[in-house]
Residue, then its C-alpha position, 0 to 999 in steps of 0.5 A: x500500500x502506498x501513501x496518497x501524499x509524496x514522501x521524502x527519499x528514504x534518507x534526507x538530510x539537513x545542515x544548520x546553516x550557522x553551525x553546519x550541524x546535520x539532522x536527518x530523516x528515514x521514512x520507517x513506515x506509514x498508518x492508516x486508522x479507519x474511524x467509525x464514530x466521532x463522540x462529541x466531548x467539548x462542542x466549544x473546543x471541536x473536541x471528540x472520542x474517536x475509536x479506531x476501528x482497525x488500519x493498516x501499518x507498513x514500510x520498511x521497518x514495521x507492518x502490522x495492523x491497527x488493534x480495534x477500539x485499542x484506544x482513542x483520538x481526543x483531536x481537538x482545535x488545540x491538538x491531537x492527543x491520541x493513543x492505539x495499538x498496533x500488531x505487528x505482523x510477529x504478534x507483538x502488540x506496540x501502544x503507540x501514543x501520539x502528540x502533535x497539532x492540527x489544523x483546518x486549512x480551509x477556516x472549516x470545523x471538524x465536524x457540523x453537528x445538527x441541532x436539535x437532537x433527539x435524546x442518544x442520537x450521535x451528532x452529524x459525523x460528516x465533513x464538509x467534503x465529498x467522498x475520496x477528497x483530502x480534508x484540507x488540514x496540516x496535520x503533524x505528529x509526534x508519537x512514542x511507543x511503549x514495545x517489549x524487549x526484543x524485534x521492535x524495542x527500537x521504537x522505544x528509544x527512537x524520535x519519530x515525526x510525521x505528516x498526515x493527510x485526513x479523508x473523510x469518506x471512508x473517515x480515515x487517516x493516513x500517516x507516514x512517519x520518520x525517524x530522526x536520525 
């Protein structure tokens, strides 16, 4: 599976250009988290509960799946808090916890919920945009991860940033991420 979005090269780096110090990036993999509902917590500050349902993990150095309802993206306009978990293709389950800010590009909301509602119903879970189109927004995360000792217990000791891209028909998000070398 590729991503939508063009990647960096495998390796790119940059010089500070006072000092001439290098930093580098290595695309590791990418993520692609499919959501089912979005749970209104704070209509002022757009913020929501969102499950995953399940997605995909591939690349060079991780492939697996995304674990069901293994936790919960609490974006907001002030940022994205989420976490999840993550099978890799061995069995070992990663939980991955992610920091990092977004932003509507087009001054649109996250969401528009109808008003009034009938007692228990969910809130109109639709984005301004048709099926297949890219929600415009900047998206940039900084996640962890938390993996047991062996195969993938680098990630634990890896500073990883990415970009990612939101559609919202089928509502999903995908992610490419990259180790800072």
């Amino acid at each position: 599976m590729n991503g939508p979005f063009p990647m960096l090269p495998e390796t790119t780096s940059f010089a500070d250009p006072e000092t001439g110090t290098q930093i580098g990036l290595r695309y590791i993999f990418s993520v692609s988290l499919f959501f089912k509902e979005r749970i209104v917590i704070d209509s002022h500050a757009q913020r929501a509960f969102v499950p995953p349902m399940g997605g995909e993990v591939w690349g060079p150095r991780l492939n697996g799946k995304i674990v069901p309802y293994s936790g919960a993206d609490f974006g907001a306009v002030t940022g994205l808090d989420a976490s999840y978990a993550i099978e890799a293709d061995d069995g070992v389950r990663i939980y991955v916890m992610q920091r990092g800010f977004m932003k509507r590009l087009d001054g649109g909301t996250f969401w528009q919920p109808r008003q009034p509602r009938a007692p228990g119903e969910l809130p109109q879970q639709s984005f301004a945009n048709a099926a297949n189109i890219p929600v415009p927004m900047r998206v940039r995360p900084a996640p962890l991860f938390d993996a047991p000792k062996g195969r993938h217990e680098w990630l634990c000791s890896t500073l990883v940033i990415g970009h990612a891209q939101r559609h919202s028909d089928p509502d999903h998000t995908l992610f490419t991420y990259y180790e800072v070398l």
